[in-house]
LODRENMI-858052 format. One record per atom (N, C-alpha, C, O): residue number from 1; residue in one letter; x, y, z. Coordinates in nm, 4 decimals. Layout:
<nodes>
<node n="NUM" res="A" xx="X" yy="Y" zz="Z"/>
...
</nodes>
This chain:
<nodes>
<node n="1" res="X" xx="0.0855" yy="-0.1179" zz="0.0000"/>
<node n="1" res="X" xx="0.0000" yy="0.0000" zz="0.0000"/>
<node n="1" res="X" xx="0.0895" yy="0.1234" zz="0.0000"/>
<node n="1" res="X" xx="0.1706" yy="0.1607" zz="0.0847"/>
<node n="2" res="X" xx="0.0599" yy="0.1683" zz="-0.0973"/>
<node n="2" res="X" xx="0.1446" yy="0.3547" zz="-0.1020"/>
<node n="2" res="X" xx="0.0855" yy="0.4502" zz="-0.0714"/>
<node n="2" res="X" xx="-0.0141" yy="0.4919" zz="-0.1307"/>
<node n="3" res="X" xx="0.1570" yy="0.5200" zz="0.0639"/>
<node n="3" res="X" xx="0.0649" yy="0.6007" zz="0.1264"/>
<node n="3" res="X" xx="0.0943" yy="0.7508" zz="0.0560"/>
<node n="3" res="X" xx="0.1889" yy="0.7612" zz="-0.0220"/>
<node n="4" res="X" xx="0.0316" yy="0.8359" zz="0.0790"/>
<node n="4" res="X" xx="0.0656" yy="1.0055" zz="0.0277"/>
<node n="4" res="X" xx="-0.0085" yy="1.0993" zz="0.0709"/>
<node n="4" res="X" xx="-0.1267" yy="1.1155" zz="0.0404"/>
<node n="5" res="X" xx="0.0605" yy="1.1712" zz="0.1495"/>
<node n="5" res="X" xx="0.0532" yy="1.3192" zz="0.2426"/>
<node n="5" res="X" xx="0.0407" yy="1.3759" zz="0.1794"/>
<node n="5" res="X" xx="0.1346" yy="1.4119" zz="0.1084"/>
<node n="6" res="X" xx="-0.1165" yy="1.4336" zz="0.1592"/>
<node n="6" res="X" xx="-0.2009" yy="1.5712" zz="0.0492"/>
<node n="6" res="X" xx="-0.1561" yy="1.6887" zz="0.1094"/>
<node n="6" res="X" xx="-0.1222" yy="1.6902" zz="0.2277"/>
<node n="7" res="X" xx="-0.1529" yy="1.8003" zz="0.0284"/>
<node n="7" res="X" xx="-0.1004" yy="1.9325" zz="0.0761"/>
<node n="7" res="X" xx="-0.1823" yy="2.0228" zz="-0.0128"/>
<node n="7" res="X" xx="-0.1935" yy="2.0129" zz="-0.1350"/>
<node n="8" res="X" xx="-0.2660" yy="2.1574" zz="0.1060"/>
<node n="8" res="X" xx="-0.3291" yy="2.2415" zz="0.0262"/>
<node n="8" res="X" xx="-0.4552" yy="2.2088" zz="0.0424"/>
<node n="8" res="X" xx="-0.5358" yy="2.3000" zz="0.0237"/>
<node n="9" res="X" xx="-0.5189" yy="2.0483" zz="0.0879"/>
<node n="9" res="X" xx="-0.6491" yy="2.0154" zz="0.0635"/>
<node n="9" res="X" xx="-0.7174" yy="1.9659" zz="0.1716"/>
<node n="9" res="X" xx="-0.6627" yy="1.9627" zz="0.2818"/>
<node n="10" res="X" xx="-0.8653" yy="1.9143" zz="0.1498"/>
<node n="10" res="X" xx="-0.9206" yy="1.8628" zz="0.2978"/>
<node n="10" res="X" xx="-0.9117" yy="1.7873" zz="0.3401"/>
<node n="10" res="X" xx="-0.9453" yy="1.7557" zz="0.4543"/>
<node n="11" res="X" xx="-0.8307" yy="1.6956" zz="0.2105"/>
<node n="11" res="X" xx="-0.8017" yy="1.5324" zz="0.2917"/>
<node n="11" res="X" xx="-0.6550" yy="1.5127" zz="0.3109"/>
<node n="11" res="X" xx="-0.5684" yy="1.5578" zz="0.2359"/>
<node n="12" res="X" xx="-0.6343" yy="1.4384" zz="0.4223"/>
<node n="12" res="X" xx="-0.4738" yy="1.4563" zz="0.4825"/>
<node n="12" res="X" xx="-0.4172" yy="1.3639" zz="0.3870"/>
<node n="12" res="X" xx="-0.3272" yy="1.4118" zz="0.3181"/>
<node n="13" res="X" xx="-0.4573" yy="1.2053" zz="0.3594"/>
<node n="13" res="X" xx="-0.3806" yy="1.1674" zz="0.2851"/>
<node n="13" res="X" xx="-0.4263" yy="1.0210" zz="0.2042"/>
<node n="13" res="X" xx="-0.4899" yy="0.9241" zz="0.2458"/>
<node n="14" res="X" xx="-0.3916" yy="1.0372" zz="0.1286"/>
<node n="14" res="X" xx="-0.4572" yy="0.9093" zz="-0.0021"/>
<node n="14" res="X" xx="-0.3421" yy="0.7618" zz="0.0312"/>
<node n="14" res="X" xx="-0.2247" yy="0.7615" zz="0.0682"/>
<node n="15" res="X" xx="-0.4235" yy="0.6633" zz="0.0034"/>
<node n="15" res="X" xx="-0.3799" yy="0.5024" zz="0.0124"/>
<node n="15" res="X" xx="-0.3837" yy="0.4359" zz="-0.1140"/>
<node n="15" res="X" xx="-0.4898" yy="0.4415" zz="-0.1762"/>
<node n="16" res="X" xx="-0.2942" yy="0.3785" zz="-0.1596"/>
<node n="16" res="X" xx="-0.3734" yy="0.2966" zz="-0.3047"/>
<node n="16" res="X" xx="-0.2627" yy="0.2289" zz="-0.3087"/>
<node n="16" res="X" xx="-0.1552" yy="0.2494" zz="-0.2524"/>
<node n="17" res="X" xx="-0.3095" yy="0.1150" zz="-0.4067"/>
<node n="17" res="X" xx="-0.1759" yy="0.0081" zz="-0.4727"/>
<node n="17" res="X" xx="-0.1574" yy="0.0202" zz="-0.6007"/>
<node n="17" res="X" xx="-0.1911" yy="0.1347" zz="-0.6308"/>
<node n="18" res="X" xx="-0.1077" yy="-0.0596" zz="-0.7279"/>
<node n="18" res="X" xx="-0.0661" yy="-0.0194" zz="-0.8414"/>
<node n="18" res="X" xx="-0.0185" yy="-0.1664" zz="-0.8660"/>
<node n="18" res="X" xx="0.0908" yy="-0.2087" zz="-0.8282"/>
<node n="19" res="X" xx="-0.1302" yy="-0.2537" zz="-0.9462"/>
<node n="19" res="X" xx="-0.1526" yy="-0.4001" zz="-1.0272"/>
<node n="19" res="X" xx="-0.1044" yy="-0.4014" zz="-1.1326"/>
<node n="19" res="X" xx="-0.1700" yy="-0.3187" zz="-1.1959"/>
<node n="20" res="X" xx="-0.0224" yy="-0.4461" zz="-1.2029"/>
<node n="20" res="X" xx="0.0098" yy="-0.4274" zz="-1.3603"/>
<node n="20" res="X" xx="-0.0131" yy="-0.2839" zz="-1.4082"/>
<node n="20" res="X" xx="-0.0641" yy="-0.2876" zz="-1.5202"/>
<node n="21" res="X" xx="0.0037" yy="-0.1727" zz="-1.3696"/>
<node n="21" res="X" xx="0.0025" yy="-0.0487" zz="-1.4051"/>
<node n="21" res="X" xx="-0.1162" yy="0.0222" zz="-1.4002"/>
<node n="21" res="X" xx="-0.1489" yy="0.1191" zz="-1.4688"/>
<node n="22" res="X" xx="-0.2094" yy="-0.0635" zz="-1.2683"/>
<node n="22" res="X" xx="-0.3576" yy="-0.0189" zz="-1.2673"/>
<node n="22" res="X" xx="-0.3871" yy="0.0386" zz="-1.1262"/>
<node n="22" res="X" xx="-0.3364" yy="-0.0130" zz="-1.0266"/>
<node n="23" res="X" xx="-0.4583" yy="0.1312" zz="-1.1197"/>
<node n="23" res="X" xx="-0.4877" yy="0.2106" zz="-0.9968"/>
<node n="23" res="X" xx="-0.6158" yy="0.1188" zz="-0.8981"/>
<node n="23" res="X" xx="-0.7335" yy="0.1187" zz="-0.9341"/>
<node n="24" res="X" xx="-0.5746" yy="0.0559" zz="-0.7910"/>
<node n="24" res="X" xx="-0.6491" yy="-0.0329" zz="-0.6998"/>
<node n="24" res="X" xx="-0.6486" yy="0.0073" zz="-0.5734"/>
<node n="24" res="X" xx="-0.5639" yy="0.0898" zz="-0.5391"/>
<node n="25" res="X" xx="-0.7357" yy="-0.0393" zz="-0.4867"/>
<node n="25" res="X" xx="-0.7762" yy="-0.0042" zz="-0.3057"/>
<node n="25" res="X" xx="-0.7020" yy="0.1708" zz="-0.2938"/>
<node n="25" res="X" xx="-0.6207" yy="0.2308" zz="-0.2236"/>
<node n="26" res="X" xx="-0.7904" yy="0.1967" zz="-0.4097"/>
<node n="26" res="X" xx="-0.7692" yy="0.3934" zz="-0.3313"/>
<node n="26" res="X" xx="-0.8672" yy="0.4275" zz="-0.2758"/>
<node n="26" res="X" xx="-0.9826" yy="0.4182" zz="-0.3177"/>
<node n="27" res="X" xx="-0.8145" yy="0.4890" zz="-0.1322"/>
<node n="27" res="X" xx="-0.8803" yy="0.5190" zz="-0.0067"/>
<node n="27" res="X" xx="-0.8333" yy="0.6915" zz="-0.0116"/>
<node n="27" res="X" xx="-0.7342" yy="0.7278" zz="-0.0750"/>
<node n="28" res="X" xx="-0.9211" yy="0.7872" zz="0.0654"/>
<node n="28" res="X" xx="-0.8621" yy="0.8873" zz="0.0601"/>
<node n="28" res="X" xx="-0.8664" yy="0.8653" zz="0.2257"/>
<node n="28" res="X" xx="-0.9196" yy="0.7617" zz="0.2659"/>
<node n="29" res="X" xx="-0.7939" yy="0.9912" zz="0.3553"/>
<node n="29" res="X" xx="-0.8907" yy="1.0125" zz="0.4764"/>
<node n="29" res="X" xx="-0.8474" yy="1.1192" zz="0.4525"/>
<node n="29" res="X" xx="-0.7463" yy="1.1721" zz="0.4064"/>
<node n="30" res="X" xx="-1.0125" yy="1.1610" zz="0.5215"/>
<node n="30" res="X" xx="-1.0131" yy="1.3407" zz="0.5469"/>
<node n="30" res="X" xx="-1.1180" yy="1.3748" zz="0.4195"/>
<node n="30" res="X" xx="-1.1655" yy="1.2790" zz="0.3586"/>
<node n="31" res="X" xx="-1.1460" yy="1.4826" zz="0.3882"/>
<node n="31" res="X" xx="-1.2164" yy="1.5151" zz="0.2577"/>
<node n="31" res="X" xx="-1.3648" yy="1.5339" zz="0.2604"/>
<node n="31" res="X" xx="-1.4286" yy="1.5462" zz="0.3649"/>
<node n="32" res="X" xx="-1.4002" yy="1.5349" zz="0.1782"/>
<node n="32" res="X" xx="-1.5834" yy="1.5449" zz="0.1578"/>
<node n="32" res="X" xx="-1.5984" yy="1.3928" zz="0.1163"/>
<node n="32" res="X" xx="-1.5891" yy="1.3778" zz="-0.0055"/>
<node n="33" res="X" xx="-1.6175" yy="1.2862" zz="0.1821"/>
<node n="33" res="X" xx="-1.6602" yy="1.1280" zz="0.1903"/>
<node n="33" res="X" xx="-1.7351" yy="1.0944" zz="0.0521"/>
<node n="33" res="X" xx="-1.6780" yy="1.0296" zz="-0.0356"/>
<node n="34" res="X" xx="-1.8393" yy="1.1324" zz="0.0408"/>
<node n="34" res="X" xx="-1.8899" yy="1.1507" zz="-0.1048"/>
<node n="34" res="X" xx="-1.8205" yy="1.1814" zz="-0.2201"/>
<node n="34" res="X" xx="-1.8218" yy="1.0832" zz="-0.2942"/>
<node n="35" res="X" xx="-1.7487" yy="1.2928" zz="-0.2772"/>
<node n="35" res="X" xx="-1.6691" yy="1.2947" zz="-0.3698"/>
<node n="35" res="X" xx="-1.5584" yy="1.2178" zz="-0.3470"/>
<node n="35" res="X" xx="-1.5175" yy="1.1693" zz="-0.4525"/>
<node n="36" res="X" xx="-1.4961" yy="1.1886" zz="-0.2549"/>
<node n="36" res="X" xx="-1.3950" yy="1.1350" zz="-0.2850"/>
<node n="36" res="X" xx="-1.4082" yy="0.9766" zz="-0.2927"/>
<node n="36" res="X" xx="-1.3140" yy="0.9191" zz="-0.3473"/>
<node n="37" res="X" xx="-1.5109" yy="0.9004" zz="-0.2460"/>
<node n="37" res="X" xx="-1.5476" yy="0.7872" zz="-0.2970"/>
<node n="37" res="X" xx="-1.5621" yy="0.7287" zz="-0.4423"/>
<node n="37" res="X" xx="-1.5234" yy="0.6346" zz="-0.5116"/>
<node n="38" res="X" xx="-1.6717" yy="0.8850" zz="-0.4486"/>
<node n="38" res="X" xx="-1.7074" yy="0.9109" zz="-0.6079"/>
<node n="38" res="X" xx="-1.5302" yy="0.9127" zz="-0.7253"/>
<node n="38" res="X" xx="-1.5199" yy="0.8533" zz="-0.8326"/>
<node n="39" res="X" xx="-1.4483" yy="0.9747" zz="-0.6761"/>
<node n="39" res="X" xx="-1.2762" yy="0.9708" zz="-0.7470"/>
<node n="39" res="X" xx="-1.2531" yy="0.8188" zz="-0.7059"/>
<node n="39" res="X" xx="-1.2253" yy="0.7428" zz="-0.7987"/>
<node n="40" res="X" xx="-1.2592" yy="0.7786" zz="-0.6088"/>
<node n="40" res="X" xx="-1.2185" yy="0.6713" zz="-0.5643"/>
<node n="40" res="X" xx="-1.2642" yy="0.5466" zz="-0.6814"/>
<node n="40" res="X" xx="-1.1694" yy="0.5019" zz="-0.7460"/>
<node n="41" res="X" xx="-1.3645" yy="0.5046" zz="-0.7037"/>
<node n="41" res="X" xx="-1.4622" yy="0.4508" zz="-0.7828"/>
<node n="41" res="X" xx="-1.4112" yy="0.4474" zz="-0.9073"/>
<node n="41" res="X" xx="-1.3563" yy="0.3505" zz="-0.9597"/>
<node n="42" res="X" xx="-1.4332" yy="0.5737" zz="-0.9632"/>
<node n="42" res="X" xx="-1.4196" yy="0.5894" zz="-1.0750"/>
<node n="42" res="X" xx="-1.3118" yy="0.5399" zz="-1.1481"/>
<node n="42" res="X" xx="-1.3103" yy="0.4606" zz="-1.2423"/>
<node n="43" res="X" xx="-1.1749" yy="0.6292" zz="-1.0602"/>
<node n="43" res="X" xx="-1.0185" yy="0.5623" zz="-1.0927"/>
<node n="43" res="X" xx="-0.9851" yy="0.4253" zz="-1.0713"/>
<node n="43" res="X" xx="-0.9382" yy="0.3436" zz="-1.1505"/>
<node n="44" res="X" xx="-1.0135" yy="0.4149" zz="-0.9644"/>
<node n="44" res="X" xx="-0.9904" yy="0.2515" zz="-0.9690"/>
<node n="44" res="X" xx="-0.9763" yy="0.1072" zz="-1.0822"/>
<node n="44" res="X" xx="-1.0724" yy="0.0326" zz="-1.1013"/>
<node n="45" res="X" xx="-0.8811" yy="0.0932" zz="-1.1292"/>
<node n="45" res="X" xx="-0.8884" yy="0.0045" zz="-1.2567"/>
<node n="45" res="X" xx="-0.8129" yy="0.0687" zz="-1.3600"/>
<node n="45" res="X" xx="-0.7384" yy="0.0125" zz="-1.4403"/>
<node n="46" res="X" xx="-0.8454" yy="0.2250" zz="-1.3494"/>
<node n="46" res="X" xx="-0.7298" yy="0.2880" zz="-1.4290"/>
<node n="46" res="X" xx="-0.5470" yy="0.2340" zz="-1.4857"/>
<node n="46" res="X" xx="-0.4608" yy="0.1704" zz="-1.4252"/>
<node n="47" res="X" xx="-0.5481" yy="0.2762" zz="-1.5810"/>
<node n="47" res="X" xx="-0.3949" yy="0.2651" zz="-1.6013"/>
<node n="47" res="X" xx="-0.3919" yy="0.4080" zz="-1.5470"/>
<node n="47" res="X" xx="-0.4624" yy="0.5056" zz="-1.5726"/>
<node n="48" res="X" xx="-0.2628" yy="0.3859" zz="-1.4438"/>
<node n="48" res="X" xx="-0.2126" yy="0.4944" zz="-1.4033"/>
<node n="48" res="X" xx="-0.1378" yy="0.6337" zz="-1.4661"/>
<node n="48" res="X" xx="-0.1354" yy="0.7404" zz="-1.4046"/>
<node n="49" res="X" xx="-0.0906" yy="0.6172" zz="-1.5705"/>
<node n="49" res="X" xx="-0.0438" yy="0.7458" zz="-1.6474"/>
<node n="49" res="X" xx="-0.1905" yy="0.7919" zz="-1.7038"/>
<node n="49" res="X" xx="-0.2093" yy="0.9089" zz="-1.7372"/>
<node n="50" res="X" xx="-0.2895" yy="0.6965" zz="-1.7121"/>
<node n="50" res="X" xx="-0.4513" yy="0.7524" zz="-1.7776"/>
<node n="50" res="X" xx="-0.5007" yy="0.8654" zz="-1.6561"/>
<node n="50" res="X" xx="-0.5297" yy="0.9843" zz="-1.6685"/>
<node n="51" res="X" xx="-0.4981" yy="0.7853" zz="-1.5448"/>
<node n="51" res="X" xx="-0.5782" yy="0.8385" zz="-1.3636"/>
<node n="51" res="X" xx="-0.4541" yy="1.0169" zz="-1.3779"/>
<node n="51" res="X" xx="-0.4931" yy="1.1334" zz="-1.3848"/>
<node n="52" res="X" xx="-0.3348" yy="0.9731" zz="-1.3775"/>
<node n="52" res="X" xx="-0.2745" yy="1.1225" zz="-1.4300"/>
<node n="52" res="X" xx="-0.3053" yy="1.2273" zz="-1.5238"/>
<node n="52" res="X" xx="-0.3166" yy="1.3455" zz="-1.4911"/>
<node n="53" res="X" xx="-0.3195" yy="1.1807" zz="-1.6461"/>
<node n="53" res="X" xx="-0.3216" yy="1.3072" zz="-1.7312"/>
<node n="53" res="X" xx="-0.5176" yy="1.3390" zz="-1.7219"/>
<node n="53" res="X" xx="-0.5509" yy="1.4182" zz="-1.8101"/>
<node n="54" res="X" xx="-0.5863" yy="1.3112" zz="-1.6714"/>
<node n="54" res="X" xx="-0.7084" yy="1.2765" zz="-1.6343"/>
<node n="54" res="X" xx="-0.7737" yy="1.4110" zz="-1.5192"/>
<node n="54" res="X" xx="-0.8730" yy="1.4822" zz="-1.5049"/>
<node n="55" res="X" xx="-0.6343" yy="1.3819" zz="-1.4536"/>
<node n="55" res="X" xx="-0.6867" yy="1.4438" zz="-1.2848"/>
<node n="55" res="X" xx="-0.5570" yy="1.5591" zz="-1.2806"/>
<node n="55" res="X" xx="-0.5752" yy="1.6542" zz="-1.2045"/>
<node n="56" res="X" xx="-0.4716" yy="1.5566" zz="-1.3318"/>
<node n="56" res="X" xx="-0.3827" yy="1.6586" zz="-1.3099"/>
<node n="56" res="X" xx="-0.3885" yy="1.7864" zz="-1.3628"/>
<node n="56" res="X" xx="-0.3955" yy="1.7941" zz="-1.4855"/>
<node n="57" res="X" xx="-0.3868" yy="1.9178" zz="-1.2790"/>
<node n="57" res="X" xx="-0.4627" yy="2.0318" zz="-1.2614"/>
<node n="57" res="X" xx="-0.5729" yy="2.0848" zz="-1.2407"/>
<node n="57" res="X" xx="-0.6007" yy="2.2040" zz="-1.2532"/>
<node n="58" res="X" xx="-0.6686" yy="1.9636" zz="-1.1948"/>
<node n="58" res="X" xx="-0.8102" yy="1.9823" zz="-1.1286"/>
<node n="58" res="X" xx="-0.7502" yy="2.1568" zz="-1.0070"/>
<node n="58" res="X" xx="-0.6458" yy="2.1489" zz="-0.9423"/>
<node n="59" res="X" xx="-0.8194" yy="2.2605" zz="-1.0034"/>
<node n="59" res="X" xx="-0.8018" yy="2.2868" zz="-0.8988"/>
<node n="59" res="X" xx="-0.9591" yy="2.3000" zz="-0.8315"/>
<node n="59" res="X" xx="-1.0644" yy="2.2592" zz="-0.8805"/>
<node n="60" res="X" xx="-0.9324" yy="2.3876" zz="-0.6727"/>
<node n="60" res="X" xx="-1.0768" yy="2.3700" zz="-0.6146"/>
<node n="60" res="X" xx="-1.0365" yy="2.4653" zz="-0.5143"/>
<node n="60" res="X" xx="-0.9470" yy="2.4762" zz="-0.4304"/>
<node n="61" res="X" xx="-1.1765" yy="2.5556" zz="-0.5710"/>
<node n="61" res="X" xx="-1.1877" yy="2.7368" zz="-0.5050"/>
<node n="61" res="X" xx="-1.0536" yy="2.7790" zz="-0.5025"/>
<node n="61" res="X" xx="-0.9994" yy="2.7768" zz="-0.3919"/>
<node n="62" res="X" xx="-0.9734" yy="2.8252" zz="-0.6197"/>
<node n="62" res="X" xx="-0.8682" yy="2.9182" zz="-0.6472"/>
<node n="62" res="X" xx="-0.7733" yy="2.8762" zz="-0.5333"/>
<node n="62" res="X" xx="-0.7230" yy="2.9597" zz="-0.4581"/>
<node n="63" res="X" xx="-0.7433" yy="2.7016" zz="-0.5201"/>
<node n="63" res="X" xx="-0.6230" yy="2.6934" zz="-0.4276"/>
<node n="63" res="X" xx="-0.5303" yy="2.6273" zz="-0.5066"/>
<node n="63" res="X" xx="-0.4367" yy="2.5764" zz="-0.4449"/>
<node n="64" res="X" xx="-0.5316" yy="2.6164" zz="-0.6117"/>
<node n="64" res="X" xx="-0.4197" yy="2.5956" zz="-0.7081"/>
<node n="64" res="X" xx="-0.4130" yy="2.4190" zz="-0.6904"/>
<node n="64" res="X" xx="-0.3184" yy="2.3686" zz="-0.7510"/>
<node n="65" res="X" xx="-0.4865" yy="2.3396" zz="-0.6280"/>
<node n="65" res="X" xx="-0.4719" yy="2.2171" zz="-0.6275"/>
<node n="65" res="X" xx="-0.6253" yy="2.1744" zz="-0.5890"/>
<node n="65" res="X" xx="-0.7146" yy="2.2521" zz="-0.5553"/>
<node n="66" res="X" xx="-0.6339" yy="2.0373" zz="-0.6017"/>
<node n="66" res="X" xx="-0.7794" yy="1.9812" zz="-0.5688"/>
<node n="66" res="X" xx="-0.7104" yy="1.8273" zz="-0.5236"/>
<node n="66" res="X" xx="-0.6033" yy="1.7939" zz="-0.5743"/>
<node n="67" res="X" xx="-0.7757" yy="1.7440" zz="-0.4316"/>
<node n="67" res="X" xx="-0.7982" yy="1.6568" zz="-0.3975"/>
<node n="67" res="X" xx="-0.7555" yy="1.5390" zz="-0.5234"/>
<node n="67" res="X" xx="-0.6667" yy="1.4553" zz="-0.5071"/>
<node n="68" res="X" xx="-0.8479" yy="1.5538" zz="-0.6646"/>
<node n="68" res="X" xx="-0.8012" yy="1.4810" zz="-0.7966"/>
<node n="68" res="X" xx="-0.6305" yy="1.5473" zz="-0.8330"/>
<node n="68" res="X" xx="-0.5608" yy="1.4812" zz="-0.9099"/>
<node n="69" res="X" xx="-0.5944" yy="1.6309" zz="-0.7945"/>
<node n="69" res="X" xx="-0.4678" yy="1.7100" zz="-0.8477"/>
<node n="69" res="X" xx="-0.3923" yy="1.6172" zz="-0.7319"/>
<node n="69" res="X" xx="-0.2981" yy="1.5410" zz="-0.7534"/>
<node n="70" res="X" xx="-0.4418" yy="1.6365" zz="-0.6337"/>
<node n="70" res="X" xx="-0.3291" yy="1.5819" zz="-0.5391"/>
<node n="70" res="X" xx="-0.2687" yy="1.3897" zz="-0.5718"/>
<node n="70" res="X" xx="-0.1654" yy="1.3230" zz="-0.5670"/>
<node n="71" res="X" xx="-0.4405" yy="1.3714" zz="-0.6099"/>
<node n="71" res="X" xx="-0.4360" yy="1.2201" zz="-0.6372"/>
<node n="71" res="X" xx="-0.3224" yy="1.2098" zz="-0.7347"/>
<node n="71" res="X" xx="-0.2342" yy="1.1244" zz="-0.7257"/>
<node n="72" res="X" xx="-0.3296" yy="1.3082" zz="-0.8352"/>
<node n="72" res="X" xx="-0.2511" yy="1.3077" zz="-0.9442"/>
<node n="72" res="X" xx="-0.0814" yy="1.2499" zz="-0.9200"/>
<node n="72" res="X" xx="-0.0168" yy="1.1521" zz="-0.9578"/>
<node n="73" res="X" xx="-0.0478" yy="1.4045" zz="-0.8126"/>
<node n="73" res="X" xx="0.0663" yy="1.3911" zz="-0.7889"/>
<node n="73" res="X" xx="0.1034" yy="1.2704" zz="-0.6837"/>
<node n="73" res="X" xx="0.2206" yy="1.2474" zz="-0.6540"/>
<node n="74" res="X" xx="0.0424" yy="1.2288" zz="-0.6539"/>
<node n="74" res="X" xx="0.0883" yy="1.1241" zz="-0.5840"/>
<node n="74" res="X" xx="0.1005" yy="0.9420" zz="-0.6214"/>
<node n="74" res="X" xx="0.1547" yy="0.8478" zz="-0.5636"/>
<node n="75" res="X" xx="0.0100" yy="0.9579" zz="-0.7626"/>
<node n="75" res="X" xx="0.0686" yy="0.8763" zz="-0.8419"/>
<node n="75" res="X" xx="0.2267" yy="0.8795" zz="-0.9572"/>
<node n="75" res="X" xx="0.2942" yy="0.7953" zz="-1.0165"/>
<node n="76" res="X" xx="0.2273" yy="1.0284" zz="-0.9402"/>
<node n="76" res="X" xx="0.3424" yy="1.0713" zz="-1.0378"/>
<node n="76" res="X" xx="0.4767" yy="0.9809" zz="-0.9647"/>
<node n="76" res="X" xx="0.5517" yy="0.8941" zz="-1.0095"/>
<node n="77" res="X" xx="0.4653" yy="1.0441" zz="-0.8394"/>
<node n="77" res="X" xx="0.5559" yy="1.0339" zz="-0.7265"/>
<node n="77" res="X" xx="0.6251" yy="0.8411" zz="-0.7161"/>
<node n="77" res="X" xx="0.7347" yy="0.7875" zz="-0.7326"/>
<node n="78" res="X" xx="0.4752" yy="0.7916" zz="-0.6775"/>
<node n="78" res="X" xx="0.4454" yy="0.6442" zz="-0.6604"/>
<node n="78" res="X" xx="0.5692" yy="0.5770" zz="-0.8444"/>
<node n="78" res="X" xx="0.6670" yy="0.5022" zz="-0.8460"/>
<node n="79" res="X" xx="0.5101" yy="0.6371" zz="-0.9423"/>
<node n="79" res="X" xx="0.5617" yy="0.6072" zz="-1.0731"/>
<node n="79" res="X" xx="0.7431" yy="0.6467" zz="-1.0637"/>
<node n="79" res="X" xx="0.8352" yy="0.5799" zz="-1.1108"/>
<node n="80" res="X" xx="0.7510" yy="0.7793" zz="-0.9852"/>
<node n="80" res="X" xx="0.9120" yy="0.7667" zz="-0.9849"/>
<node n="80" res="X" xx="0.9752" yy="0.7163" zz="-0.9043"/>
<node n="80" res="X" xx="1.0950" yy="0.6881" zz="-0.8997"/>
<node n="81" res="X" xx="0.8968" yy="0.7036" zz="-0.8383"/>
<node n="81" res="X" xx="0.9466" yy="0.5723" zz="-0.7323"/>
<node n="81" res="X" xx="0.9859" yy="0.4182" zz="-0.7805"/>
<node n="81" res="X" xx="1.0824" yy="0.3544" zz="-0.7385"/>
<node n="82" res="X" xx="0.9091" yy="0.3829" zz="-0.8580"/>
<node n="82" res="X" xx="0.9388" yy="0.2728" zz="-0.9020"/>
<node n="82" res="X" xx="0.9705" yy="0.2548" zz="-1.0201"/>
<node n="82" res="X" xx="0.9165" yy="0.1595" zz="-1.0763"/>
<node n="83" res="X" xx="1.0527" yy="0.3259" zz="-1.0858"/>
<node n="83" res="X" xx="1.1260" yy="0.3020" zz="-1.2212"/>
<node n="83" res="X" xx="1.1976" yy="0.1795" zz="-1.2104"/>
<node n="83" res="X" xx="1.2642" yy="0.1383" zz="-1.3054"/>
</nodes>
């Protein structure tokens, strides 16, 4: 499980794994429970460079990042991690 410390947003920090290059068990805590289930859901199954160019630069109320942005970067991260 790869954990990641959100910054800027309402949820402290996102959980997920990464199956053959697919986005699985993403959990956010913290957040609005509803939308982020709703991201949760949706991405799930994703190829991960897809769940990226997808969600990266979502922002939310002029804070230059969103919850999907954060998701973003924290798959980027997860990806340079494991080259």
């Amino acid at each position: 499980m790869y954990t990641y410390k959100t910054k800027g947003v309402c949820s402290r920090e996102i959980k997920f794994e990464v199956k053959d290059n697919k986005v699985t068990e993403l959990s956010f805590a913290g957040g609005c429970n509803g939308n982020l289930t709703g991201i949760s859901r949706l991405v799930e199954g994703l190829d991960v460079n897809e769940a990226i160019k997808k969600l990266k630069g979502i922002d939310c109320g002029g804070r230059g990042t969103s919850c999907p942005d954060q998701l973003s970067k924290a798959l980027e991260e997860f990806v340079t991690k494991n080259k």
